[in-house]
Every structure is written in structure tokens, then in C-alpha cells.
VEXMIDREN-109846 format. One record per residue (C-alpha): x, y, z. Coordinates in steps of 0.1 Angstrom, whole numbers, plus 2048, in hexadecimal, padded with zeros to 3 digits. Each point is the difference from the previous one (the first is absolute). Example, Ala and Ser with C-alpha at 12.3 -4.5 7.8 and 13.67 -1.06 7.14 Angstrom:
87B7D384E 80E8227F9 
END
This chain:
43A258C0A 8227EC804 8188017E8 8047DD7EF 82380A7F3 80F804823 7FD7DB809 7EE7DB7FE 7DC8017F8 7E27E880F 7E47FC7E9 7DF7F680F 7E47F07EC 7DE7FB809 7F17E47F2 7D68087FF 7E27E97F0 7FE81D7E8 822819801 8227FE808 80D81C812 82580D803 819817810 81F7FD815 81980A819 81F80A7FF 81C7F581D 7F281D815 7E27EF7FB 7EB81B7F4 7ED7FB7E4 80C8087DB 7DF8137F4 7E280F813 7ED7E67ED 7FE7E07F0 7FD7F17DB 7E57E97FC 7FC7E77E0 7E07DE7FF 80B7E3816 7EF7E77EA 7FD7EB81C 7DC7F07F0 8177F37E5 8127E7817 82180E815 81F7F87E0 7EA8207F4 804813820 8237FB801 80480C7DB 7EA82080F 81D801819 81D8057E7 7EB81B7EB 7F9812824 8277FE80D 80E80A7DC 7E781F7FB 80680A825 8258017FD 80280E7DD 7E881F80D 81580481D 81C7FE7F0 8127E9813 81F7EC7F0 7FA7DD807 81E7F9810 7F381681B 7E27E5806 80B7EE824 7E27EC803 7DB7FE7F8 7E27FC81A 7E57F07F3 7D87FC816 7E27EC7F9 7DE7FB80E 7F97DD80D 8107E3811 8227FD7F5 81E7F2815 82080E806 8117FE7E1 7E180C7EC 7F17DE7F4 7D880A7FD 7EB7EA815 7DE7F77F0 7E4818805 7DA8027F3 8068217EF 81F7FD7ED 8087EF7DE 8017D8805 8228037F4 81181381D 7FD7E6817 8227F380C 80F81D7E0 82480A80D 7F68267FD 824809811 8147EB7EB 7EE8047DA 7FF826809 8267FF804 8087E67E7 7EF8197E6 80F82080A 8217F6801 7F97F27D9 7F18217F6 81E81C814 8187E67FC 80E80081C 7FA7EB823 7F1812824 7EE7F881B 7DB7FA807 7EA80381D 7D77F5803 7EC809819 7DB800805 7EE8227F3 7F2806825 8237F9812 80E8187E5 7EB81B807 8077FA823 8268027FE 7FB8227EE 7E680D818 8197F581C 81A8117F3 7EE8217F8 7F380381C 8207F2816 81E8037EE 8177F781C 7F17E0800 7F2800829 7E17F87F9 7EA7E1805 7E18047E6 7E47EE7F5 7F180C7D9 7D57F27FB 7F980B7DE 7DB7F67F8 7F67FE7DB 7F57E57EA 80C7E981F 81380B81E 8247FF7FB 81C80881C 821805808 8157FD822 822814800 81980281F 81A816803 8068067DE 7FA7DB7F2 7E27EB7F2 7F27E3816 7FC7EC7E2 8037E0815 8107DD7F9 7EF7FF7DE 7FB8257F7 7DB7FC807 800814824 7ED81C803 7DC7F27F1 7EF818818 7DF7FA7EB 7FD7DF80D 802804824 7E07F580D 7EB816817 7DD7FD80C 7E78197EC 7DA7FF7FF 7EF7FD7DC 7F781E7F4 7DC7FF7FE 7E47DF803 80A7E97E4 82380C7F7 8177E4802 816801821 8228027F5 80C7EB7E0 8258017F2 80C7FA7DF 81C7EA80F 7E77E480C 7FA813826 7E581080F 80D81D816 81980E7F0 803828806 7FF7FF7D4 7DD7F1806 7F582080F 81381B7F4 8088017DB 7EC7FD7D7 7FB7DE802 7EE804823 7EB81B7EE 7F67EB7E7 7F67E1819 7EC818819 7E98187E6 7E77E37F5 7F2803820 80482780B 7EF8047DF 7E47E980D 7F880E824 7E18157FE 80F821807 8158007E1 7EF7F07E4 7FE81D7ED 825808801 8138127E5 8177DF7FF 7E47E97F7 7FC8187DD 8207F07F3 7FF7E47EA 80F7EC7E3 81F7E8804 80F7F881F 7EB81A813 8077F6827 82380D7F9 7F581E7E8 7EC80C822 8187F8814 8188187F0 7E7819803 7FA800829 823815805 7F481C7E9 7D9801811 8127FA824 81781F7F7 7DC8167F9 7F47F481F 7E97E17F8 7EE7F381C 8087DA7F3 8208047F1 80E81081D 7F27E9819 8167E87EB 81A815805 801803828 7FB7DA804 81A7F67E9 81781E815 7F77F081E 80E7E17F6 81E8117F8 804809822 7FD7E180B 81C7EF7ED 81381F808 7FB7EE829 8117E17F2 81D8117EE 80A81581B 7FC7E181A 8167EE7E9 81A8187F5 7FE81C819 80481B7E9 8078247FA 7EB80B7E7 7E47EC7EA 7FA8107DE 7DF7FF7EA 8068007DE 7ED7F17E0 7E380A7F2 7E880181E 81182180B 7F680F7DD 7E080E800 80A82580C 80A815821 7DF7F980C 7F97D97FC 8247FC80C 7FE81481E 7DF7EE80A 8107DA7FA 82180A810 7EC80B823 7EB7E47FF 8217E37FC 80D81B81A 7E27FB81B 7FE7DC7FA 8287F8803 801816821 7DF7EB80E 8157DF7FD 821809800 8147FD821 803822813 8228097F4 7FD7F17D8 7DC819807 81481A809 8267FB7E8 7F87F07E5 7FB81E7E0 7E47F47E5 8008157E9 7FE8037D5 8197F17E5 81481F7F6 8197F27E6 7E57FF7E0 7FD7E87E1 8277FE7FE 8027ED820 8057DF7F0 8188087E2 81481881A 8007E081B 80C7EC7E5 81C8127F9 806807824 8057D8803 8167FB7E5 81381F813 8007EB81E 80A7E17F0 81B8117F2 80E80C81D 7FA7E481B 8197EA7E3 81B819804 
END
């Protein structure tokens, strides 16, 4: 654990749709506590409550860490969704009409200074590019590295880091690695053929993430051989994603449907893993989010299978250099990337 007495102190803060995580690094850049504080984001309520959540986070972390508040340098803060480079919130169907075009940088600051009383630095960055930055470092700490972060969950969020720094782009929104477009086959006769949430059809997110789930079990449900699937039992409210939360867990205990699901949706993973390493060339490619999360055993099948399929279209030597391999840095990759960015901010103004 670092000692937050010996120098400045980063605080990270992961901004969730439910949570708000926290931890921090100190100027070594290892992190304060082996794990984080987490208190509701409140982001349902409209983002002036999020920020509020922010304060109570940064005040309850620093007070259990004991760390004066002269020794805070500057705070990280990461979001999921569009958002530009300065943390204004671009609009999205599953956030809070009010967080479109919200200055999330710039109210978050604004209100901590109020409540310390005192003026420092913050950073945004997307949650994915976060969680890159940290997995980067982890794994690469001298910065050499030219890496490439998928993490597949609700959608498919990414994160492109070289030598040591975010690809954020012109804007902040580089690295959407979800919406690279690859060709896929449907899963099965009648499931829709692709189908993004931001207006596209072929998106890799249209394949390999919840809301694909969601789009594709109306008709696995319906083809002859699994009609009587455990799935179809599930009912009440909203059921197409209550059974699509379910396919992980059934996949895990070796489901004949669920982990079909599963190897198609890994092969499409490998094939977005061809266009990232045609485009960036890189070192490594990490898998993270919750796709890698349903046991040893699940994970070791869907990491040979985006394995096999990357080396079938991959050119000889990114078939035979390029590492794929598991997200090792855990649910504090984004508050710790956070902080790392406000460390890197920090230091690039010097």
C-alpha cells in the first residue's frame, strides 16, 4: 500500500449507472489501498446528483485514508458513454435525458473544490480507455507497449493505449472498438443479422455483447431443437433481457444453447481482434469485461476459440506476435486508470 503521507495523491473515481467506485495512487503510482470505497451513483436521478455522489465518494475516500487534503494533486474522474475530451456527456439511449451535452468534468470540479475548499485539477476519460490505461500500465509499466483493451458487457467498450498514453483521438472518442464493423453470420434462421444501438448494422457490439443477447434469443428459442429450453421458463417483466442474463451462468455448466452463443459471439471477437491488430499493429490485446466471467472453464474455451479465429485471418506474423490473452487488472481498472490520468496530466504540465 503507498503511503499517502510521503507525497501528492491521485484520486480516481469511477462513475457507474449504479456505484461509484474509488481509490488512488500515490506519485509512485501505486495505489493507496488494496481496494476501493464504493457509495450509489444516482445517475437515474439526472447527473447534478451524480456529481453530488462524487463529493460524498472523494470526501469518505480521503477521510478513510487519511489523507490531508492538501496532499490531493488532482482527481481522475471515468464515465461510460460518449463523452468528448473535456467530459461533456454526449446523448445516449440509456442514460438520464439530462446528461446530454452535461459538463461532467467541469460540474465535478466546480463542486469539489466548493466542498475541500481548495482548487485541483481534473481529468475524464471514458470508463473503457480508463481501464485500458490501467491495464497498460500493469501489465507494461515502462510504457513500450502498443495495446488494444475489448471489454464485452452490456455493449462492447474498448480502449487503444501506445506507449504509455490513451489514443483518445481529436475529440476523446478514439478507441470505440465496439463499433468497428466486421462481417458475422446471424446466429441461427431468423435472428436478425447484426443491428447496433448507434443506428448501424455490423457493428462487432451487434454480435458480441447483452444487448446482442437480447436481439438474437427470440428466435434460438423458436428453432425446433430448443423449444423446451430452460430460458423459455423465465418470465415476468422485461424477460428477453432477464434470459439473457441467464445464458453466461447455463454456458458456464455447459449448456448446449448458451454455449453455442458463447463460441459465436467469441468468434466474432476474433474477428475484430483482425481489424485492431491491421490497424494498430499491436503487442498485446486484452479481454476484459464481463464476457471473460463465467469461470476457468468458459474462459478458457472463449479465449481458444477468438485465439483460432484471429490466427485464421490474421497476417502470418500478427498470427504468430500478437499475445491475446485475459484482462488481469480487476474491477479497479477504471478508478485506478483514472487516477493514473490525472497522474499523467499532472506531470506532462510540469
Amino acid at each position: 500500500m503507498a503511503n499517502p503521507a510521503a507525497g501528492a495523491v491521485f484520486v480516481g473515481v469511477d462513475v457507474g449507472g449504479t456505484k461509484i467506485g474509488l481509490n488512488g495512487i500515490g506519485e509512485d503510482r501505486r495505489p493507496i489501498s488494496p481496494a476501493w470505497i464504493e457509495v450509489p451513483s444516482h445517475s437515474h436521478l439526472g447527473p447534478q446528483d451524480t456529481v453530488k455522489q462524487i463529493v460524498v465518494g472523494v470526501r469518505e475516500f480521503i477521510e478513510k485514508s487519511r489523507i490531508p487534503p492538501d496532499r490531493v494533486a488532482g482527481v481522475g474522474i471515468d464515465s461510460p458513454g460518449p463523452a468528448d475530451i473535456d467530459g461533456r456527456i454526449q446523448r445516449s439511449a440509456n442514460m438520464h435525458p439530462a446528461w446530454e451535452d452535461f459538463h461532467l468534468r467541469e460540474e465535478a470540479q466546480r463542486a469539489l473544490a466548493a466542498s475541500i475548499g481548495r482548487t485541483f485539477p481534473v481529468t475524464y476519460e471514458n470508463d473503457c480507455n480508463a481501464a485500458a490505461l490501467w491495464e497498460s500500465y500493469t501489465g507494461n509499466p515502462a510504457g513500450t507497449e502498443v495495446m488494444a483493451l475489448m471489454a464485452p458487457g452490456t455493449g462492447l467498450g474498448g480502449g487503444i493505449v501506445i506507449r504509455g498514453h490513451l489514443l483518445r483521438g481529436a475529440r476523446g472518442m478514439g478507441g470505440e472498438l465496439g463499433h468497428i464493423e466486421i462481417v458475422h453470420p446471424p446466429f441461427c434462421p431468423g435472428a436478425p443479422a447484426g443491428g447496433c444501438g448507434c443506428g448501424q448494422v455490423h457493428c462487432t457490439e451487434a454480435y458480441a455483447s447483452m444487448a446482442a443477447l437480447v436481439k438474437l434469443l427470440p428466435a434460438a428459442l423458436e428453432q425446433p431443437q430448443w423449444k423446451n429450453h430452460p430460458l423459455s421458463q423465465i418470465q415476468g417483466d422485461d424477460v428477453w433481457r432477464k434470459r439473457a442474463y441467464q445464458v453466461r451462468g447455463l454456458a458456464a455448466k455447459g449448456d448446449e444453447l448458451c454455449r453455442a452463443i458463447f463460441d459465436w459471439q467469441s468468434q466474432a471477437i476474433g474477428k475484430l481482434c483482425r481489424q485492431v491488430a491491421d490497424t494498430i499493429d499491436p503487442h498485446r490485446i486484452v479481454i476484459g469485461g464481463g464476457f471473460i466471467e463465467g469461470g476457468a472453464a468458459l474462459t478458457e474455451r472463449i479465449m481458444g476459440i477468438v485465439r483460432e479465429t484471429f490466427r485464421k485471418l490474421a497476417f502470418k506474423k500478427h498470427a504468430s506476435d500478437v499475445v491475446i490473452e485475459t484482462a488481469a487488472a480487476g474491477d479497479q481498472a477504471g478508478c485506478l486508470g483514472a487516477a493514473l490520468s490525472a497522474w499523467q496530466s499532472a506531470h506532462s504540465a510540469r
